[in-house]
Every structure is written in C-alpha cells, then in structure tokens.
C-alpha positions in Angstrom: 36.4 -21.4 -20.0 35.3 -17.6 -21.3 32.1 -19.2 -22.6 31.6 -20.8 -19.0 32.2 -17.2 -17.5 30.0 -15.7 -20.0 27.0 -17.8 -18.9 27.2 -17.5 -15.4 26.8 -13.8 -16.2 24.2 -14.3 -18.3 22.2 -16.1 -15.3 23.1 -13.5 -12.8 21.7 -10.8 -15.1 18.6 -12.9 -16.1 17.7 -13.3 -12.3 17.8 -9.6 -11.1 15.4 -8.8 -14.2 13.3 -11.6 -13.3 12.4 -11.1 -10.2 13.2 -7.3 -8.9 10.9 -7.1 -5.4 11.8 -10.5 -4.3 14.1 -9.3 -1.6 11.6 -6.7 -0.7 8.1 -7.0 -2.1 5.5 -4.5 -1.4 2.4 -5.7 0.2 -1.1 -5.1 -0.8 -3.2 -2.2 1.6 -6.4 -0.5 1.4 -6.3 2.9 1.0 -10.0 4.5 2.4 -10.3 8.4 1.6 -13.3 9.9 3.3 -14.3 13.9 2.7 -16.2 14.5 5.9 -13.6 14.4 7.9 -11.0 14.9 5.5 -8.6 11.8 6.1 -7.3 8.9 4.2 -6.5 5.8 6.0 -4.5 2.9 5.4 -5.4 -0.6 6.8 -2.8 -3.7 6.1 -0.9 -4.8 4.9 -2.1 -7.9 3.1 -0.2 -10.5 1.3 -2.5 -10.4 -2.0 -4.9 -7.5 -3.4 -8.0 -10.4 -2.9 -7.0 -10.5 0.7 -7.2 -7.0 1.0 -10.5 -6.4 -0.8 -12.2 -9.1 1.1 -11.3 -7.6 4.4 -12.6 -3.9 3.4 -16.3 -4.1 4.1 -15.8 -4.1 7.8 -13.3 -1.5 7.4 -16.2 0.6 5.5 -18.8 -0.6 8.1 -16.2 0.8 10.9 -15.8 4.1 9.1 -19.4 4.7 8.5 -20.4 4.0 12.1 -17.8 6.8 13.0 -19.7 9.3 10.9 -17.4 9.1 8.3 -19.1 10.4 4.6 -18.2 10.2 1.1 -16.0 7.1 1.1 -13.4 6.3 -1.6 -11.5 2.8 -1.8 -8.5 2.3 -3.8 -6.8 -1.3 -2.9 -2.7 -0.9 -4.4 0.8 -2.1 -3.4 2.3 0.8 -1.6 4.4 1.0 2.0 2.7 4.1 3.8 4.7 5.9 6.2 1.5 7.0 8.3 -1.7 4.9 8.5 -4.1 7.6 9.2 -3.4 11.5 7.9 -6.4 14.2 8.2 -6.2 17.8 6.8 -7.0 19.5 10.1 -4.2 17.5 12.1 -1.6 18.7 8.8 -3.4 22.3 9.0 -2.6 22.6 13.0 0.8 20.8 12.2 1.5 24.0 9.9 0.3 26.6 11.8 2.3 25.4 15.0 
C-alpha cells in the first residue's frame, strides 16, 4: 500500500514540473518602442509568437503613418499592465 501511496506522489510531483503555466499561460504580444515620440506600445495578446509577428506589419504601417520614427519590435510572452506608456505622459505624471 506505501508503494501505491508513493506513486501517486510521484505523479502529482511529475505533473506540476511538467507543465507550470498551464493554469495560467502567458500570451504572446508585440512590444513596438518608437524614439520620436518616446513610447513603447503593446498590441495583443496573441495565442502564438507566429500569430503575433504576422499581425505586426500593420501595426508598423499604423505607427509610421502617425509620424512615429525609429521603430523597435521585440515579439515575447509577457502580461503588460499598460498598453501604451510615453516619457512625456510619465514626466507630467512626476511633476504633478
């Protein structure tokens, strides 16, 4: 019976290892730092980090069109707590 016990264990332990995010996985975004204006955005989330890279031209094309200049694209697994942040809105934030 200890040797049944034992097992079970053994499965219980072997199951949180093996899969750690399945109760909470983090999804995939795209994370777009521009310099001019100073601002990183977030767009997603997306289920895979294929889904997200196929959907960041227009993203790019959106940015651009805004004036937006010297883009930077990361694509990662991440759960931001604010889509868009900008230096000047963080600077008034301070000063207020």
């Amino acid at each position: 019976m200890l040797g049944f016990y034992l097992f079970l264990i053994y499965l219980v332990v072997l199951s949180v290892f093996a899969a750690p995010n399945r109760h909470n996985p983090e999804k995939w975004w795209v994370e777009i730092v521009t310099d001019s204006p100073r601002c990183t955005y977030y767009f997603g989330p997306f289920d895979t980090d294929k889904e997200a890279s196929s959907n960041t031209p227009g993203y790019i094309e959106d940015l651009k069109s805004e004036g937006a200049q010297r883009i930077s694209i990361r694509i990662k697994q991440c759960q931001p707590s604010d889509l868009t942040i900008c230096e000047s809105e963080f600077s008034e934030s301070i000063a207020a």
